[in-house]
Structures are given as structure tokens and as C-alpha cells.
N, C-alpha and C positions, 0 to 999 in steps of 0.2 A: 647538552645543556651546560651553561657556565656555572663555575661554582657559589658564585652568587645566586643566580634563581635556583639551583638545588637548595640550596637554606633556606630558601626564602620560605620553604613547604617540609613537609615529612617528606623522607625521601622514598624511593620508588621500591616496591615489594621487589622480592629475590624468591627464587624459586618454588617451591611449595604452597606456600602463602599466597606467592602471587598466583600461580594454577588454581588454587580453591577459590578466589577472590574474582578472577576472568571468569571460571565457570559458573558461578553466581549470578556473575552479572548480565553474562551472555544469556543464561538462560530467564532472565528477567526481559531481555529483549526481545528474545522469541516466543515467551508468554504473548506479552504485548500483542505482537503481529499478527500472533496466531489469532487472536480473541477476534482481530478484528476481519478474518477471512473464513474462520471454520463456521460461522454460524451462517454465511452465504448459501452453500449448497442444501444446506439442512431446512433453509424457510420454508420449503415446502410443507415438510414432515411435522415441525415447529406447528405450523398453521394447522395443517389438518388437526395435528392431537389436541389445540386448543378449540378446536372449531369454528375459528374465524378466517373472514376470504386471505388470501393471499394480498392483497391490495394492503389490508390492515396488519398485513404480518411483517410485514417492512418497514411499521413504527421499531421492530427490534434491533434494524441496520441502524436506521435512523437517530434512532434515543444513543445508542454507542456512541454516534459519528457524531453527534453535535457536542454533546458533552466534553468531550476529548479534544475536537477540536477549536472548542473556548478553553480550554486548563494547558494545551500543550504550551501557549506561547508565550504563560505565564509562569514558565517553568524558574526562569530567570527569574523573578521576582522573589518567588517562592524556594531556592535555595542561599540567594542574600540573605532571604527573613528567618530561613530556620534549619541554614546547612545544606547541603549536597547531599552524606550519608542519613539524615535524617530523613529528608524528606523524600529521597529514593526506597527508604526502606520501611515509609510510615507509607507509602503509596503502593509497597510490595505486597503488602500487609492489609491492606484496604482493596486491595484490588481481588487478594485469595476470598474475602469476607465476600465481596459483594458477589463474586464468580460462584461464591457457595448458594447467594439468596436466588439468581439466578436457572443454578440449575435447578430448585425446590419450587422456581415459581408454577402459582395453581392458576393461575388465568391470562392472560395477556395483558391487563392495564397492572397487573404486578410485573409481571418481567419487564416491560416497556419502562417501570420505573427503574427497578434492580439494575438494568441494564444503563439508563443514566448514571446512575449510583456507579457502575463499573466504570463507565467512558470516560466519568470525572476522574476518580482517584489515580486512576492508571494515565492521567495526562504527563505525570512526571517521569516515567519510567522510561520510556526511552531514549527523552535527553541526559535523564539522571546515569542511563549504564554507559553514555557515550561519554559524558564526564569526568566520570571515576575510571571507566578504561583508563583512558590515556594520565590521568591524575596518576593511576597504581603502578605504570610501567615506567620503565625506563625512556629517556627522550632517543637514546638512537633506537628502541623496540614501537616507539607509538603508531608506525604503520602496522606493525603487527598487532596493535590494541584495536588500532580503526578496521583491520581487517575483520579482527574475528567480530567486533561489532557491527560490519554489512554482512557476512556472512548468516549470523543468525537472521537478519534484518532482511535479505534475500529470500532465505530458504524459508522460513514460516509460511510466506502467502504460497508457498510451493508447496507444502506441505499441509496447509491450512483445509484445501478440500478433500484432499487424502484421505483427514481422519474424520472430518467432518464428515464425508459419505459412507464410510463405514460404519461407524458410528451409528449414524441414520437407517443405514441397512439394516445394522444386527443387534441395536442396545437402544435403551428409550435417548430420546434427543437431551436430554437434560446434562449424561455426562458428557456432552464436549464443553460447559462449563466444569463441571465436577472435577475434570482431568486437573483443573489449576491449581486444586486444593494442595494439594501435597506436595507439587511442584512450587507453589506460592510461599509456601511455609519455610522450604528449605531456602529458595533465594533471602525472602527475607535475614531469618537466621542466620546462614554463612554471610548474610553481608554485613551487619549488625557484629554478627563475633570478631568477624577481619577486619572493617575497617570504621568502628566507633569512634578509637580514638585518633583518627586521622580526618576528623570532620570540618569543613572550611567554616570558617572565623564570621559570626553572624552579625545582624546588625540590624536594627529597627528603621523600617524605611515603609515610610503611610503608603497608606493602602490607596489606587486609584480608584477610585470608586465608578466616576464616569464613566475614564476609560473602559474600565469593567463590563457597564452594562451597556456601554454602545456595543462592545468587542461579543457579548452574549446576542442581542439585537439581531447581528446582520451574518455573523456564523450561525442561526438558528435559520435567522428568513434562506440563508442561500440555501444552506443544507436540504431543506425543508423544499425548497423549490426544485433542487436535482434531484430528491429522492422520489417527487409526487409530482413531477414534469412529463413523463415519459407515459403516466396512464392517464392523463390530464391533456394530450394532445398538447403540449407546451401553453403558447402564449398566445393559443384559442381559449385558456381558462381563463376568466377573472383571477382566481386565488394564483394561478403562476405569474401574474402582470403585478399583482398587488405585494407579492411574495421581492418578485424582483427587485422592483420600485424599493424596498424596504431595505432588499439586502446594499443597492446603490446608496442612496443616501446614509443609511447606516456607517458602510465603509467609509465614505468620504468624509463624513462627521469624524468616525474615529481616528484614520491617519492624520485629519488635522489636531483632534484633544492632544495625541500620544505627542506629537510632534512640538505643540508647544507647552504640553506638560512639563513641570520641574522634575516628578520622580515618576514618571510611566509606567505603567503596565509594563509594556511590550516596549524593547528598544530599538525602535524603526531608524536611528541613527546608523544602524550596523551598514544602511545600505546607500554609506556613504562610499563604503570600498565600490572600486572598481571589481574588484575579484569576489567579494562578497556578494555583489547582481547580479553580475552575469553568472555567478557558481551556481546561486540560489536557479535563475533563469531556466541553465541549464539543465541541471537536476530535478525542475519539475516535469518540464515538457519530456527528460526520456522517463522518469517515471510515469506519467500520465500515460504515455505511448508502451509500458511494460505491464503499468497494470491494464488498460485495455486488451491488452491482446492474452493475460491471461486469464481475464476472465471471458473473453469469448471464446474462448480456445476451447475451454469444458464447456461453455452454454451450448455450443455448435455439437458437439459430440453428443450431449445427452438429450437433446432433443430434435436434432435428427441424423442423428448415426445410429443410435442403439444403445449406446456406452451408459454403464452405470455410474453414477457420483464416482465409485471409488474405480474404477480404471478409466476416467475421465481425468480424474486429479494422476493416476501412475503414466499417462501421457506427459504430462506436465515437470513428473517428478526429476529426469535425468537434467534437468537446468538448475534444480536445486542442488543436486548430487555434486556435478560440477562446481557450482558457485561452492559451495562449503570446502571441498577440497582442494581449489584451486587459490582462496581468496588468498588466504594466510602467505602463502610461496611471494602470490603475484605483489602481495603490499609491504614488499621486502626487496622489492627490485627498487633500483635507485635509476629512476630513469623519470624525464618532467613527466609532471601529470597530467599536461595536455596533450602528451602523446598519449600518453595510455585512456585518457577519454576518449580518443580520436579513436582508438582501436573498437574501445568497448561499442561507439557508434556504429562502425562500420559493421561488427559481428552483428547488432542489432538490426541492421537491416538488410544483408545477407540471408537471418533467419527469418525474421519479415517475408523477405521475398521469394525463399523456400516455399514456405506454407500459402504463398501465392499460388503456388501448381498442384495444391493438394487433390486430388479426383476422388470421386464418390465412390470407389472401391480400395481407398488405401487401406494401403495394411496398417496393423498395429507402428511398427519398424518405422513405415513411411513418414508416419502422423509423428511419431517422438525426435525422427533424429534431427532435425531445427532445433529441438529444446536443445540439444548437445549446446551448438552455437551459440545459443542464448544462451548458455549457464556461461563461457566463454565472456564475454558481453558482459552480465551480470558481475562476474569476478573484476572485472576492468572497470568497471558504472562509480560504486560509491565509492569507494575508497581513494578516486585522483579527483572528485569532485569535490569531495569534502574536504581533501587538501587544499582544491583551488578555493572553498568560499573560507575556510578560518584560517588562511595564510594572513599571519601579519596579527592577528586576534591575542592580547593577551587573555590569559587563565579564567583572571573574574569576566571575562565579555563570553566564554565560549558556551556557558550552558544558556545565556541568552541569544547568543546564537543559531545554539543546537534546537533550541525552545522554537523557534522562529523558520527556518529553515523546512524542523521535521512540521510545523504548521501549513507551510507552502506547498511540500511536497503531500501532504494527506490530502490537503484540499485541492490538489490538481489532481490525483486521483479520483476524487467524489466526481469530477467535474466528467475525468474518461470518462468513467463507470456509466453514467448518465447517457453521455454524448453516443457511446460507443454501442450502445443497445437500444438506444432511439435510431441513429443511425442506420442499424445491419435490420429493423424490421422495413422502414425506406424503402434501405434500397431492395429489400426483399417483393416487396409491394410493384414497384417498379419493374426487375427483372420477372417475376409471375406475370405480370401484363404484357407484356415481351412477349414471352414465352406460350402463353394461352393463346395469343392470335393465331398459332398456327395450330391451338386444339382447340376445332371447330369441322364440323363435318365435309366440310367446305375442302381440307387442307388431306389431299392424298395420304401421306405420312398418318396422319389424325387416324384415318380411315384403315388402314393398313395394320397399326399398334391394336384398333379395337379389334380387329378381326383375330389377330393373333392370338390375344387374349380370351376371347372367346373360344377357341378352338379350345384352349387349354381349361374348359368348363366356366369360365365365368358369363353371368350373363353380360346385358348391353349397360346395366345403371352400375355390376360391380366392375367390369371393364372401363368403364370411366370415371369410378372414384377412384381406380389404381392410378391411373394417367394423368387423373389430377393432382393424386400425393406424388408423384414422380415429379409432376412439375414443381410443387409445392418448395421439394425438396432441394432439387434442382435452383431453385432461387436463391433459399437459404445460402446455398452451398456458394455458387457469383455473388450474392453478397458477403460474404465472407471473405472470400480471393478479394474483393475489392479493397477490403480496408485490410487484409494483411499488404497486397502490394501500396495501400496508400502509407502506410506505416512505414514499411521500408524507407522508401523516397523520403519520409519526413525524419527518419531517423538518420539518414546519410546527409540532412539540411542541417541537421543541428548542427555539423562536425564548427560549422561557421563559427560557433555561440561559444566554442572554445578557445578560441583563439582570441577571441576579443579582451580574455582575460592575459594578466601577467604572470611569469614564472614566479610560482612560489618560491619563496626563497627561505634557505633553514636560518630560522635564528633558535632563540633560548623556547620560544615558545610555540615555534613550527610544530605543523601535526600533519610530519610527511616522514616516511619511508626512510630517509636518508639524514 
């Protein structure tokens, strides 16, 4: 950094300081992350103890995800208006409160609310710790700021079912909110004590009002249409066709207000760069393609392998282990960061296409070691991404960046999440049918499995319910291999979507490595 833009700012924390300062804010990102994956495995349990269907237990995803995903992308507004450390650490602080109303709630139309109340306040926190990272550090350390910020940013949703099924296992469901209290209090505080008086320079800029609630509008209708699509038989329902309809026009209302707005919400200018579309581009489709695959990864295990929530999530966990270990080394190599997205692509579907030959008697070993690869991947993903979309971005543009960016990316995950479990019951439906033709009495083989079965005491009606959960199972299992090898292939298509971008180049305000 020249010694011009050093003045231009407080200069960059040194030792101690700045370790208390990183660890605050790291673990304000992994709060985050966590929140929004630990209560996934737990709906069940969530549901039962309230005593409402599962159907209606998924207003608790839901109220999160939408909340959050209208306040993320107006994170940029909202530190113009009232600072960086402020409003990173009034949203620390709001986020510990509402996680406390949460875990206390007595019925479901209370948490459903609590949990809005959560989704909101916590929209700034994880642009806000990506900001002050690299604000806190030195410019030739800020790959090491961006690392350990994907590192936490990785490893939570790896961790997210872990504690969520244990949890659920062995304590009432309420503390895997309750856990944020005391973790919430300290981020706040050590950020508040380190870096108050180091808070960017404010300024009164009107409120978009429109913009606003078109932007509330059609992140509700979409949300609300991926969350209640999948038990709704999609767009056989009126409410999914009228849901749509809402969320299309919605959007295309508001990228035109935002666009010829004077002071915007949301600053959709950003994707004037070349490297800022196709980065953004990039990073959502391998995100959508990471978070699908780890959330069927445990759905597949704990409903038809045997596996419990929590050694469903310790399958999962050796990707997190790596990512966190490896991020820091890897975001310190000085080497372009479309080579090292290229890498991360390729690990990503290497492991993809591992877990394409999984067989209905792996072992534990068998099922994990892909994850290896994929933490490999994961340590390579955000950190040469995020250099290619804020290359060239000065300072005041990056938390509206960041705001916009981590918006893209949530909502292409809502989008897997949806796609990717409509999909794997499909094609499950499909292969069963397949599969059932040849269990009929008709079919040698058929006749053969019954007899055996019987032999071994069961009668003729339980010898053919076994035969049919085998088949059952047996589907799941090909639908499964189906979309990790389709994943693969799409994950080694991306490599394309890197390249169309330009070399970052270091200036005063690069957020790269070198």
C-alpha cells in the first residue's frame, strides 16, 4: 500500500491487537454461518417438541432466510449511514439478543418471529467482518485477512450439523441458539474495545424507500416459493405460479428503481466490472454446487444409511478440518487467482465424482475420504474468487460489494437447497420404477430373493416388504450417484467462467495475496 492511501485511514493493527481483533471478527462470521445451518438437522426435533407438522416447521428456515436475505445487500448503505464498526457490532449485539429470544421461544408463531428478528439484524455481520478484516491488516497480509474470513465461512456449514445433531440428540433443541449468547457478547465487546476509534467516516445519505420494499417484495415471494415448492409439487400449485410471477416482476421492477435511482439501496453499478460478474457468476454456481452436495450428503446418510445427525455431520467434518488448516498457508501464495480457482474447481469435482461410486455397504473411511478433496477445493474456492470480483474496487465500494456479492451467493444456495431435494426424490421415483419391474413374480430373480428370505423365517408379505425397502433404498442410493457425478462435470464446466475474468492486479487497494 502507498504511503498516500496508508494516511488516508488509521493505519493497520500490529501484533496482539490485531490477533484479538481477527479473532473477534472471525468468530462473528462463523456465528453467522452457523446460525444459518445448525437449525437444518434439528427441524425435526424443533417440530415434534412444538407439536406442529414438519411442513409448518420450515417457516423457521424460512423466516431466517428471508430476513437476511433483504438486510445483506443493504449492508453498504447501512455502514455509509452509521460506520463499519458500528454497525458490525450493534448487529453483534442484536443478533446475541434475538438468538437468546429464540432459544426461550414457547410456540412456533414466536420463534418464527424471533427468528425474523435474528435473519434481520445479523444481515451485516458477515459483510461487516469481511471489511474490517482486511481494513485491520496490513495490505501485503490482506490474503491472510481474506483467508481466515473464508475459513470460518467454510467450516461453520461443516460444522453447523455436527452440533446441531448432537445437540438434538442429547440437550433440548433451544440451545443451538442459546450457544450464541456468550459467543455473541464477546465478539461484540472485543470489537467495540479494539476498534471504536477506528470507525469509517459517516454521512447522511436518504433512505431508498422503494427500492426497499420492492427488494423486501420478491426476496420474500422467491424465498417463500423455494422453501414451499418442493411439498407443493412446484408449479402444479397455484401459490408456487403466483409466488413466481411476484418474485419476476418484483425483481425486474427493482433492478430497474436501483439502476436509475440517485442514492440506491443496493449498488448494482458494481456489475459494471468485468471481474466483478463473472467473480460474482462464478462464486455462486460453485457455491450452489457446495452447498447442495453438502446438504445431501447427511439427508442421504440419515435416512437411508442409518447414520445419526451427528456422525452424519462427522462424515462431512474432515472438509472443514482441512479448509480451516489449509486456508491461511494457501492465501499467502502469490500465485494468479484464476489458477488457483481452476484448482479449487477441479478438486471439486474429482470429489464429486468419488462419491459417484459410493456402494450401499461403504464404510465409514469410504464415505469421508472425498471430503478430504473437498476441503482441498474449499481452501482454493473463496479466497482467489473474492480477489477476482473486488480487484480494482476501492475501500468505500467494498462493503457494498461484500453486501451484494454474500446476497448472490445465499440466494444461489436457497436455490440448490430447493433444486437439489426435489430433484434426488425424481430421480428416486424414476429409478424405483426401474427397479420394481423386475419385482414382480413374474421375474426369476424376484422369485428366488423371496424364497431365500423365507427360508430364513420370514413369511411371503415380510419377504416382500424387505425386497421392497431394498429396492427403495437401492434408488435413493442411483439417485444420489446421479447428481454427485452430475456435479462433478458441472463443477470441471465452471473452470470456463474463470477465465473470462482478468488478472487481478495489486494496486493500493487490491484484496489479494501478494
Amino acid at each position: 500500500m502507498s504511503d498516500a492511501a496508508q494516511s488516508s485511514g488509521p493505519a493497520p493493527l500490529r501484533g496482539l491487537s490485531l490477533g484479538l481483533a481477527a479473532f473477534a471478527l472471525a468468530l462473528g462470521t462463523f456465528m453467522q454461518v452457523l446460525d444459518t445451518t445448525i437449525a437444518n438437522v434439528s427441524l425435526p426435533t424443533i417440530s415434534g417438541n412444538l407439536g406442529v407438522s414438519s411442513d409448518s416447521g420450515t417457516w423457521v428456515i424460512t423466516a431466517f432466510a428471508v430476513a437476511n436475505g433483504v438486510i445483506v445487500p443493504l449492508t453498504g448503505w447501512l455502514m455509509m449511514r452509521y460506520g463499519v464498526v458500528r454497525t458490525f457490532t450493534v448487529s453483534v449485539l442484536a443478533f446475541t439478543v434475538a438468538s437468546f429470544l429464540c432459544g426461550i421461544a414457547w410456540d412456533l408463531p414466536s420463534l418464527v418471529i424471533f427468528r425474523v428478528l435474528q435473519g434481520g439484524v445479523s444481515g451485516p455481520m458477515i459483510p461487516g467482518s469481511q471489511a474490517l478484516l482486511l481494513a485491520i491488516f496490513p495490505s501485503e497480509k490482506r490474503g491472510t485477512a481474506l483467508g481466515i474470513w473464508s475459513a470460518m465461512t467454510l467450516a461453520a456449514p461443516i460444522f453447523g450439523p455436527v452440533m446441531g445433531g448432537y445437540i438434538s440428540d442429547n440437550y433440548h433443541w433451544g440451545w443451538i441458539f442459546l450457544i450464541n449468547v456468550p459467543l455473541g457478547l464477546l465478539t461484540g465487546g472485543i470489537t467495540w474495545m479494539m476498534l471504536a476509534k477506528r470507525d469509517t467516516p459517516t454521512r447522511k445519505i436518504p433512505v431508498d424507500k422503494v427500492g426497499l420494499l420492492l427488494l423486501t417484495f420478491w426476496v420474500f415471494s422467491l424465498q417463500t416459493m423455494l422453501d414451499l415448492g418442493k411439498n407443493r409439487d412446484w408449479f402444479n400449485d397455484p401459490l408456487i405460479v403466483v409466488l413466481t410471477i411476484f418474485a419476476a416482476i418484483g425483481f425486474a421492477a427493482w433492478v430497474i428503481w436501483e439502476l436509475t435511482e440517485g442514492q440506491p439501496a443496493v449498488d448494482l453499478t458494481l456489475f459494471r466490472s468485468r471481474n466483478f460478474t463473472f467473480g460474482v457468476i462464478a462464486l455462486c454456481l460453485g457455491y450452489a454446487l457446495l452447498f447442495a452436495n453438502n446438504l445431501l450428503l447427511p439427508l442421504w446418510l440419515q435416512t437411508q444409511m442409518g447414520y445419526t445427525a451427528t456422525w452424519a455431520g462427522l462424515v462431512a467434518a474432515p472438509a472443514g478440518l482441512v479448509a480451516v488448516v489449509t486456508t491461511p498457508l494457501i492465501s499467502k501464495l502469490k500465485v494468479d487467482a484464476r489458477i488457483m480457482a481452476t484448482i479449487s474447481f477441479l478438486c471439486y469435482g474429482a470429489s464429486f465424482l468419488m462419491r459417484s461410486h459410493y456402494t450401499p455397504d461403504a464404510t465409514f473411511f469410504t464415505l469421508a475420504a472425498p471430503m478430504l478433496l473437498q476441503g482441498v477445493a474449499m481452501t482454493t474456492f473463496f479466497v482467489p474468487l473474492l480477489t477476482i470480483l473486488l480487484d480494482g474496487l476501492p475501500p468505500e465500494r467494498i462493503p457494498s460489494a461484500s453486501g451484494v456479492s454474500n446476497f448472490a451467493r445465499i440466494t444461489a444456495g436457497s436455490f440448490a437447497a430447493s433444486l437439489v431435494t426435489s430433484y434426488w426424490d425424481r430421480r428416486e421415483a424414476l429409478h424405483q420404477t426401474r427397479l420394481a419391474e423386475s419385482g414382480s413374480l413374474l421375474s426369476p430373480l424376484y422369485r428366488e430373493a423371496l424364497a431365500r428370505l423365507e427360508s430364513l423365517g420370514l413369511n411371503p408379505q415380510q419377504a416382500a416388504g424387505s425386497i421392497s425397502h431394498s429396492i427403495a433404498n437401492q434408488a435413493y442410493l442411483l439417485s444420489t450417484l446421479d447428481i454427485f457425478w452430475a456435479s462433478g462435470w458441472m463443477a470441471l464446466a465452471m473452470i470456463a467462467l474463470v477465465w473470462f475474468t482478468k488478472r487481478p492486479k495489486p494496486s493500493d487497494h487490491a484484496i489479494a495475496a501478494d
